[in-house]
One Martini backbone bead per residue (centre of mass of N, CA, C, O) as a GRO file, in nm:
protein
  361
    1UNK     BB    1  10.396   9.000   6.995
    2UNK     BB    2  10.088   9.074   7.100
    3UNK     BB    3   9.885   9.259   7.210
    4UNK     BB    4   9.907   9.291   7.596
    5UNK     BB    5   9.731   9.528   7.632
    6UNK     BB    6   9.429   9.353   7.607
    7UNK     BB    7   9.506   9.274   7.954
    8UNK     BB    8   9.420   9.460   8.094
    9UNK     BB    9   9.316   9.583   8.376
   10UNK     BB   10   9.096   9.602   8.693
   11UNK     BB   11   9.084   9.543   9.061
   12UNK     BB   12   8.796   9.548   9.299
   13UNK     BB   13   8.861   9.702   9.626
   14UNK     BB   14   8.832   9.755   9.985
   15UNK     BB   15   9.088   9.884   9.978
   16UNK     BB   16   9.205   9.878   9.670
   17UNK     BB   17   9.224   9.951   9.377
   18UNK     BB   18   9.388   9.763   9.129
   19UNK     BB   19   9.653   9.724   8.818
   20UNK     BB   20   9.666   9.560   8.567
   21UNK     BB   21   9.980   9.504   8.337
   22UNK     BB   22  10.110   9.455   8.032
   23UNK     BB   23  10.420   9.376   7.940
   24UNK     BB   24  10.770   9.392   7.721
   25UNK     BB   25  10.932   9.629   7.924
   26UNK     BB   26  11.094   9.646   8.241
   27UNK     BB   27  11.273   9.869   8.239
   28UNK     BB   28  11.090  10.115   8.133
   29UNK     BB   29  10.919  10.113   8.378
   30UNK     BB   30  11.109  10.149   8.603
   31UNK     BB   31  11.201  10.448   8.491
   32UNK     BB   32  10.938  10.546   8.549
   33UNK     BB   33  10.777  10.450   8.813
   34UNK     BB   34  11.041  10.510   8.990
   35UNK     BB   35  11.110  10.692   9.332
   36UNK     BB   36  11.192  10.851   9.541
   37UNK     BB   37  11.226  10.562   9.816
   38UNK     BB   38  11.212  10.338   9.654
   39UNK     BB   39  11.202  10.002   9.738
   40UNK     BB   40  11.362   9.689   9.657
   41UNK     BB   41  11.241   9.327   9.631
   42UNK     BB   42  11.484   9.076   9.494
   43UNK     BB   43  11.545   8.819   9.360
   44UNK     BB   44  11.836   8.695   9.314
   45UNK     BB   45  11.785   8.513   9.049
   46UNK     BB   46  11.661   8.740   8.918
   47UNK     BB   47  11.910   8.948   8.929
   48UNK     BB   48  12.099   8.693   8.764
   49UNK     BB   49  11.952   8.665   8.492
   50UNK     BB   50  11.873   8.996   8.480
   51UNK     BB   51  12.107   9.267   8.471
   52UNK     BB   52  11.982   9.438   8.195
   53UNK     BB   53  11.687   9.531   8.347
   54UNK     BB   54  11.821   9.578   8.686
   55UNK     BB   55  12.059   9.759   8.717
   56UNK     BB   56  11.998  10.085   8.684
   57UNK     BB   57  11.772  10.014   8.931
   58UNK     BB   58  11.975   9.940   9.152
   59UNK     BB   59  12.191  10.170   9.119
   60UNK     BB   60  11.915  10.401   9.239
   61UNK     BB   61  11.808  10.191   9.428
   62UNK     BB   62  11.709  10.073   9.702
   63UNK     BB   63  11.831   9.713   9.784
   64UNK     BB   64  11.667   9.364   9.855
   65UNK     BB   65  11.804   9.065   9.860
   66UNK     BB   66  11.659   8.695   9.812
   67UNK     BB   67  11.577   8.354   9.920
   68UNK     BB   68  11.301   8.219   9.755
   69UNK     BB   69  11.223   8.081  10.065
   70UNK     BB   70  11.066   7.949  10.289
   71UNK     BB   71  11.235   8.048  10.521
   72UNK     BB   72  11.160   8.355  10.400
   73UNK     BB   73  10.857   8.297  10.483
   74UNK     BB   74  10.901   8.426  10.803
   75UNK     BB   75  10.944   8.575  11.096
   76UNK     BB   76  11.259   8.527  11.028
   77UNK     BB   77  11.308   8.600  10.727
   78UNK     BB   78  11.149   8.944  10.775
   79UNK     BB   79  11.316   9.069  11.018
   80UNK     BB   80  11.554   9.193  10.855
   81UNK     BB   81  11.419   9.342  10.618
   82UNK     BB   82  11.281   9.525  10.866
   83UNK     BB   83  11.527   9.664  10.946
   84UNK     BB   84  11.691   9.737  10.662
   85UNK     BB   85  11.451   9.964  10.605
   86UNK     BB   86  11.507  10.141  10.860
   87UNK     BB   87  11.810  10.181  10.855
   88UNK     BB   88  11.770  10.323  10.515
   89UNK     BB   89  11.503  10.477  10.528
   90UNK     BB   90  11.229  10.399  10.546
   91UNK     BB   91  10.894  10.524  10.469
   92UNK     BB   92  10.544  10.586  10.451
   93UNK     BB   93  10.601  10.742  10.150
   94UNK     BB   94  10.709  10.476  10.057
   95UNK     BB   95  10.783  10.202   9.834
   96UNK     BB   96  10.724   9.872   9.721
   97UNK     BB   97  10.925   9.635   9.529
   98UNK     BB   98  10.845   9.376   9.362
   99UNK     BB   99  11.072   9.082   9.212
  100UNK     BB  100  10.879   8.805   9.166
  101UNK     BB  101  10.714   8.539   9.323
  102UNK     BB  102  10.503   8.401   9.566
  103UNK     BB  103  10.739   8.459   9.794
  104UNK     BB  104  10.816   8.779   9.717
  105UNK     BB  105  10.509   8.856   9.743
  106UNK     BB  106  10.447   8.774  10.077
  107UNK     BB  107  10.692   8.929  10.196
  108UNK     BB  108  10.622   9.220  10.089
  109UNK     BB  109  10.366   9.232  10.192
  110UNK     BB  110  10.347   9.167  10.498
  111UNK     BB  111  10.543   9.422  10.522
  112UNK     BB  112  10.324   9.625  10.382
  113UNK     BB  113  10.106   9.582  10.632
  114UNK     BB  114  10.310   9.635  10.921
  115UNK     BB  115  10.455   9.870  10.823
  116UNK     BB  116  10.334  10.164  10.933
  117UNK     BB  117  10.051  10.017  10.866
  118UNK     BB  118  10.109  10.082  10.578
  119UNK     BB  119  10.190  10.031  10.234
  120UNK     BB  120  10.301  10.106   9.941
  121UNK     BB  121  10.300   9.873   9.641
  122UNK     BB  122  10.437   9.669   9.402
  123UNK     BB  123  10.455   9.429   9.118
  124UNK     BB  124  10.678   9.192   8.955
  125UNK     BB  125  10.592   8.896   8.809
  126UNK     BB  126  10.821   8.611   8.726
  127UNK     BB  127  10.598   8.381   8.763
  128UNK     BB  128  10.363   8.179   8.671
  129UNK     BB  129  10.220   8.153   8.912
  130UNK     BB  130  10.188   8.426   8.947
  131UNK     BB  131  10.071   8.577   8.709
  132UNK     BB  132   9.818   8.328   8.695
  133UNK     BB  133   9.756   8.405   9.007
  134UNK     BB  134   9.895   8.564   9.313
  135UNK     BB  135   9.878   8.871   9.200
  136UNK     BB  136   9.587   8.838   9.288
  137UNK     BB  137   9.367   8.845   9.596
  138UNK     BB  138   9.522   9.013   9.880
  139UNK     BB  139   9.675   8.783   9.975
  140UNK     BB  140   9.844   8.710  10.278
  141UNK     BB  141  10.125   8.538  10.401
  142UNK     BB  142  10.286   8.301  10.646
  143UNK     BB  143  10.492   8.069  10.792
  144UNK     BB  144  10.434   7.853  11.061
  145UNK     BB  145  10.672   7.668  11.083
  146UNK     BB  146  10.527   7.343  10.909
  147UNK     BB  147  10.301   7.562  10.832
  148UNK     BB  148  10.146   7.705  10.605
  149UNK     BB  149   9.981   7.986  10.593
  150UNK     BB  150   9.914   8.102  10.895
  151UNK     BB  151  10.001   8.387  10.863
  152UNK     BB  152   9.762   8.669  10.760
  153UNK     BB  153   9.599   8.842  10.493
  154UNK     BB  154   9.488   9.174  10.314
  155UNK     BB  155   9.690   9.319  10.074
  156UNK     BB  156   9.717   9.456   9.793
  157UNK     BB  157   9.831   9.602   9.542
  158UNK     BB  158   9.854   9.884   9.322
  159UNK     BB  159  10.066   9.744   9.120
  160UNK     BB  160  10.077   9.527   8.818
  161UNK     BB  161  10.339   9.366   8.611
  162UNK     BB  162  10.331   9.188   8.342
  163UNK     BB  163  10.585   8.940   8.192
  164UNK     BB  164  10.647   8.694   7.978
  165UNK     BB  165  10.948   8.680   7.935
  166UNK     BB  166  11.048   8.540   8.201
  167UNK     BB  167  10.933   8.263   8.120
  168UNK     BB  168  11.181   8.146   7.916
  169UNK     BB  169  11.356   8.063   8.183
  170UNK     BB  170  11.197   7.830   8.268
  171UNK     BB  171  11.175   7.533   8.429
  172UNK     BB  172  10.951   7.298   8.363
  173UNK     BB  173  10.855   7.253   8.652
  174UNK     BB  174  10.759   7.559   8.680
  175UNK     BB  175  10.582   7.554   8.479
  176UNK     BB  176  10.396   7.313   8.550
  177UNK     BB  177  10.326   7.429   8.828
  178UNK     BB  178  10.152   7.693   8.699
  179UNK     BB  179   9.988   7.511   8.563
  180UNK     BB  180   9.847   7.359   8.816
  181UNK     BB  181   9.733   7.620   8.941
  182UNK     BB  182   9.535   7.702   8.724
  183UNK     BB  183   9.359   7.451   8.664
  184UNK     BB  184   9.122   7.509   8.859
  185UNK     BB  185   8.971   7.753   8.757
  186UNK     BB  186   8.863   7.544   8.519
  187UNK     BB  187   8.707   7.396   8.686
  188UNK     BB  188   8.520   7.622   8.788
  189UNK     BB  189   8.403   7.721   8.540
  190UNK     BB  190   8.411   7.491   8.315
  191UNK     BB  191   8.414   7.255   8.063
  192UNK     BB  192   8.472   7.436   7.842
  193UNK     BB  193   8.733   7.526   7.969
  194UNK     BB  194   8.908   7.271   8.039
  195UNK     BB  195   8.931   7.165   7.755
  196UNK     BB  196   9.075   7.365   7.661
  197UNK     BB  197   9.321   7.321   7.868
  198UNK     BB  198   9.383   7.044   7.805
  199UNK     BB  199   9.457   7.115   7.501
  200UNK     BB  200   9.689   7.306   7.544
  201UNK     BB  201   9.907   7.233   7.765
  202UNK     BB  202  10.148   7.101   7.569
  203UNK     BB  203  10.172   7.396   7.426
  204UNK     BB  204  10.216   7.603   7.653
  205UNK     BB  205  10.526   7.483   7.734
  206UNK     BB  206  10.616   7.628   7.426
  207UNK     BB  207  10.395   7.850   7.391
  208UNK     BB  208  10.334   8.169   7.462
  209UNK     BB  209  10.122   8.242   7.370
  210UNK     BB  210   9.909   8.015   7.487
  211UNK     BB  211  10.030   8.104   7.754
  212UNK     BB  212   9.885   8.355   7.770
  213UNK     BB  213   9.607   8.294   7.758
  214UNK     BB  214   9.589   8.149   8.008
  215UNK     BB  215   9.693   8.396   8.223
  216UNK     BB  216   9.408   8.571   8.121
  217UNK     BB  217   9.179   8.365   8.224
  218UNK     BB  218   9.267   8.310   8.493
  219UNK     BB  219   9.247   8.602   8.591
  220UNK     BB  220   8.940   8.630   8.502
  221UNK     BB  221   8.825   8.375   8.681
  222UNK     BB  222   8.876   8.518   8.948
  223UNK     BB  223   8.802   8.829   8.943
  224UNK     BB  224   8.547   8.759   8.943
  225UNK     BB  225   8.545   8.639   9.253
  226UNK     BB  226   8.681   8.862   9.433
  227UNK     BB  227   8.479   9.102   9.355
  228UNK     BB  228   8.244   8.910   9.558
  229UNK     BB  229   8.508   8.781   9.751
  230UNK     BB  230   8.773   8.860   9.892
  231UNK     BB  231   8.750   8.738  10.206
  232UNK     BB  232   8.717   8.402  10.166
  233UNK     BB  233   8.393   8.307  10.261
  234UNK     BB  234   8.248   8.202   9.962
  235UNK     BB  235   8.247   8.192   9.687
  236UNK     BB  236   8.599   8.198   9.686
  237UNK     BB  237   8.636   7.867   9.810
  238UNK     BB  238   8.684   7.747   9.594
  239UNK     BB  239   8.956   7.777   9.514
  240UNK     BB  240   9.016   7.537   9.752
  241UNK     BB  241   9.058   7.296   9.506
  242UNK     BB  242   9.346   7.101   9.652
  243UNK     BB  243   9.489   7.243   9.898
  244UNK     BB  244   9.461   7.049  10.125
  245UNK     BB  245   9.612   6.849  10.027
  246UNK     BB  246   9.870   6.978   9.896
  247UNK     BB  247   9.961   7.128  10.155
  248UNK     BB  248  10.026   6.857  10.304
  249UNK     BB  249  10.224   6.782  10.047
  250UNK     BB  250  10.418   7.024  10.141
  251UNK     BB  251  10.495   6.962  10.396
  252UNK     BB  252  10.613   6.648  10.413
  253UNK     BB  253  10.856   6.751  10.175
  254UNK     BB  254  10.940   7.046  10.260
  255UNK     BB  255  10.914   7.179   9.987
  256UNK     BB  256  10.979   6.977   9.728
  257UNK     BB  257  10.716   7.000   9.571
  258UNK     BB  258  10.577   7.180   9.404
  259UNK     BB  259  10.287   7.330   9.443
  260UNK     BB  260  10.110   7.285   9.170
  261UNK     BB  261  10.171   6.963   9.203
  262UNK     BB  262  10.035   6.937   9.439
  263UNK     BB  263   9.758   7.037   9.371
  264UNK     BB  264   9.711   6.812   9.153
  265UNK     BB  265   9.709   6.582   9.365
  266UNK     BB  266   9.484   6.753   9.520
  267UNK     BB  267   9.233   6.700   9.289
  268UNK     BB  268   9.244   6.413   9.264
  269UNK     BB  269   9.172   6.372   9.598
  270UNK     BB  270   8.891   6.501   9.558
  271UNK     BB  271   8.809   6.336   9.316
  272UNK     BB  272   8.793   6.061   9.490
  273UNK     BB  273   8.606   6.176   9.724
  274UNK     BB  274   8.343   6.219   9.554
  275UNK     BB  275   8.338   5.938   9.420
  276UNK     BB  276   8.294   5.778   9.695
  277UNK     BB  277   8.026   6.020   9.723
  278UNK     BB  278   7.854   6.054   9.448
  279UNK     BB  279   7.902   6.297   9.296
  280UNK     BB  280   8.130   6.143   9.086
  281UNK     BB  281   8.231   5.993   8.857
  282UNK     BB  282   8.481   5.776   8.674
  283UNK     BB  283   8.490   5.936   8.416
  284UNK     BB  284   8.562   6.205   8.524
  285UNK     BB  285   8.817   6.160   8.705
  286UNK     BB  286   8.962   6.064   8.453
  287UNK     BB  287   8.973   6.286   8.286
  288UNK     BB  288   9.121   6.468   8.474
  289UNK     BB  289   9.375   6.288   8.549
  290UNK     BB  290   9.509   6.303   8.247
  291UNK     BB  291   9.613   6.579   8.333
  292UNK     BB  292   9.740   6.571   8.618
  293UNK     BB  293   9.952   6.326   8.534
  294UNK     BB  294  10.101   6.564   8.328
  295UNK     BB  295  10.177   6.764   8.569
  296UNK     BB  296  10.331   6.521   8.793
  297UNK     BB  297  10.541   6.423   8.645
  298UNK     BB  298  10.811   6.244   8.859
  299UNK     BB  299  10.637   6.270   9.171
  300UNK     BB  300  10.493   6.015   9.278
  301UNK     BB  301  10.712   5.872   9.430
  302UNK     BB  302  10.724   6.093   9.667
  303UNK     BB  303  10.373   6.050   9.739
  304UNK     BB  304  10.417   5.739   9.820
  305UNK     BB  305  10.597   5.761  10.056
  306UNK     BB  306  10.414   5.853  10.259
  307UNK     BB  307  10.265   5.920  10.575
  308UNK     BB  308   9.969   5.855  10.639
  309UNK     BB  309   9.931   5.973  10.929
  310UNK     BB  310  10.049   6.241  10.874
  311UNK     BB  311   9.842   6.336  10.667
  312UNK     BB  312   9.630   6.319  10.831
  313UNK     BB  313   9.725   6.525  11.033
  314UNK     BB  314   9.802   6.792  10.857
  315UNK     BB  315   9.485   6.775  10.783
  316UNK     BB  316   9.360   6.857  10.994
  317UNK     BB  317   9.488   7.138  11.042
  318UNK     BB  318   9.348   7.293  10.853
  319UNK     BB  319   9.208   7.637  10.857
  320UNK     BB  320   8.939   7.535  10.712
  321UNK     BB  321   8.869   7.397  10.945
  322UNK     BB  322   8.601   7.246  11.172
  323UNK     BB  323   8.693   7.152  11.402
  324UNK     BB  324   8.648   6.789  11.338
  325UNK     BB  325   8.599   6.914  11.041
  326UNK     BB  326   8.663   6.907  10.735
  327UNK     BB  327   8.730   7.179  10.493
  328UNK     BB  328   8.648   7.044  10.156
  329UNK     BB  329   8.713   7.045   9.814
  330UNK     BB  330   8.459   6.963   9.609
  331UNK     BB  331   8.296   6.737   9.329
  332UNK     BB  332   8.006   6.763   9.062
  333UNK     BB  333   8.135   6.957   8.827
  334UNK     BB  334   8.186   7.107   8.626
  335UNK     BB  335   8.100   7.402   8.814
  336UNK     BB  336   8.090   7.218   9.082
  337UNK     BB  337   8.206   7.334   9.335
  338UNK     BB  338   8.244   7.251   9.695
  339UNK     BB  339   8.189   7.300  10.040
  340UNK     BB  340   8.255   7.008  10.240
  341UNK     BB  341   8.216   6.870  10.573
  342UNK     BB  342   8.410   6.624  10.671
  343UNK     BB  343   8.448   6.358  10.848
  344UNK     BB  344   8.755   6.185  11.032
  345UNK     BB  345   8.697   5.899  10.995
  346UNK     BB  346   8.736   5.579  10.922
  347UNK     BB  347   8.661   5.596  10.640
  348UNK     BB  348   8.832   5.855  10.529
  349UNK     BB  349   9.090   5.729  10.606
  350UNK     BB  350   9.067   5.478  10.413
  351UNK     BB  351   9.057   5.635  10.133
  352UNK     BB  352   9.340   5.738  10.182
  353UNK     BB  353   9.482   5.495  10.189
  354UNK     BB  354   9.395   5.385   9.902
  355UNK     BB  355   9.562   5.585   9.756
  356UNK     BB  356   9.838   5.560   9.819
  357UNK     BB  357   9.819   5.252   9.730
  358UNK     BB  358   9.691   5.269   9.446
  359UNK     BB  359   9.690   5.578   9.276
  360UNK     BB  360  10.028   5.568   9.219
  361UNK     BB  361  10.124   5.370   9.022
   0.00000   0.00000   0.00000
């Protein structure tokens, strides 16, 4: 493998700065950086793939196993965990290391926001979703009832150690995933960025080098982005680009559909209400859709009999909305996404009925 590490950076933050390290061997890294009192929280999953990284680790520090899912994210699956910290003595002086991907990243980070006023954390981020995206950018969320992400804050880790071999083990799907949730930041970069990536895409599949490249670029167009706008007030808005689509067909489906896959359909649900407004034409919206087509490969069916009533009302709902305005993340054109308050009118709702009529064939 080329030298990854020609890809650390630091990301600097209101809260605190931290380094994003690249690494290709997180056993060694384990035994040098972790320290008496710090507590691991570690995906189950990945605990039982790879026994030979984490065993002598885990043998030395207390840990604790999690089942990396919707459910492990929210008020009811956070309170055993932050339970078993305190009567284990975990302290405001000791350290949370997350080892998993972007749902042991959210549990991790929201209990290291509020457990003792906030602790420090580490990430060892796992999923290619987790590594090419939400490893940076400090926020944490966790699930309220079955709407995703809607209680969280900011808190970034102190330190994220990115290891490309877990990669490995990925089955396509979550390839998929995380190929799609990266998409976006490529459509915000601009025209040459999407195209280089859209002609990458089916070797990233399978070959890690390419795939390190894409997920050293999505986190540089982050990156500048976060650092001029931390707490997603203004600049940084551009990147929820496909995701109130997207979150409302995960919520529907019960989180049946990985994140980045639902993304997808979500960017270009997002393309089509652009085209249907004027702003893009139907020759860009059919260029990205070629991809898009490619990262939801054998899913259109399950979001085509979705209820459209239902899906209409879930995306009322989305935290970006303004009163009974969608806040809506719509497209210009390649570098040219921008936030638009749409009415929930009679129009609106007949282009979504369209789509999922006509577009999902």
């Amino acid at each position: 493998m080329e030298d990854i590490q020609q890809y650390n950076f630091t990301v600097k933050s209101n809260i605190h700065d931290y380094e994003v390290h690249f690494i290709d061997d997180v056993k060694s890294i384990l035994e040098n950086e972790l320290k008496d009192g710090d507590f691991i929280i570690i995906d189950n999953k990945v605990k039982a793939l790879y026994p030979e990284w984490f065993e002598e680790a885990l043998m030395n520090f207390k840990h604790i196993g999690i089942n990396a899912n919707e459910p492990q994210k929210s008020y009811q699956g956070v309170e055993p965990v932050i339970n078993e910290l305190i009567e284990n003595g975990f302290r405001k002086n000791h350290r949370l290391v997350a080892v998993g991907g972007g749902i042991t990243q959210d549990v991790t980070a929201f209990i290291a926001s509020i457990l003792y006023r906030g602790v420090q954390w580490y990430f060892f981020p796992t999923t290619l979703l987790a590594q090419g995206d939400s490893c940076i950018g400090s926020k944490t969320s966790i699930n309220f009832g079955k709407f995703k992400n809607q209680v969280g804050g900011f808190y970034p880790p102190n330190k994220i150690y990115v290891d490309p071999k877990f990669l490995e083990s990925l089955p396509n799907k979550e390839l998929q995933s995380g190929l799609g949730e990266m998409a976006h930041y490529y459509v915000v970069a601009g025209e040459k960025d999407f195209e280089r990536y859209k002609s990458d895409y089916e070797g990233a599949l399978t070959d890690k080098i390419i795939l390190g490249g894409i997920i050293a670029r999505s986190l540089e167009i982050k990156k500048s982005y976060i650092e001029i706008d931390e707490y997603d007030k203004n600049e940084r808005q551009v990147f929820n680009y496909g995701h109130s689509f997207g979150h409302a067909i995960e919520s529907l489906t019960n989180y049946g559909i990985p994140h980045g896959i639902a993304i997808s359909f979500g960017m270009d649900m997002s393309n089509f209400i652009s085209m249907k407004k004027g702003y893009i034409t139907a020759e860009l919206r059919q260029n990205s859709r070629e991809l898009f087509e490619k990262i939801w490969d054998g899913y259109a069916d399950q979001v085509r009999v979705l209820d459209i009533d239902t899906y209409l009302n879930a995306l009322s709902k989305d935290k970006k909305n303004k009163g009974h305005l969608l806040g809506l993340i719509l497209n210009k054109g390649y570098g040219k996404v921008f936030k638009d308050f749409t009415e929930n009118d009679s129009v609106f709702r007949e282009w979504i009925r369209e789509y999922f009529t006509n577009e999902l064939n």
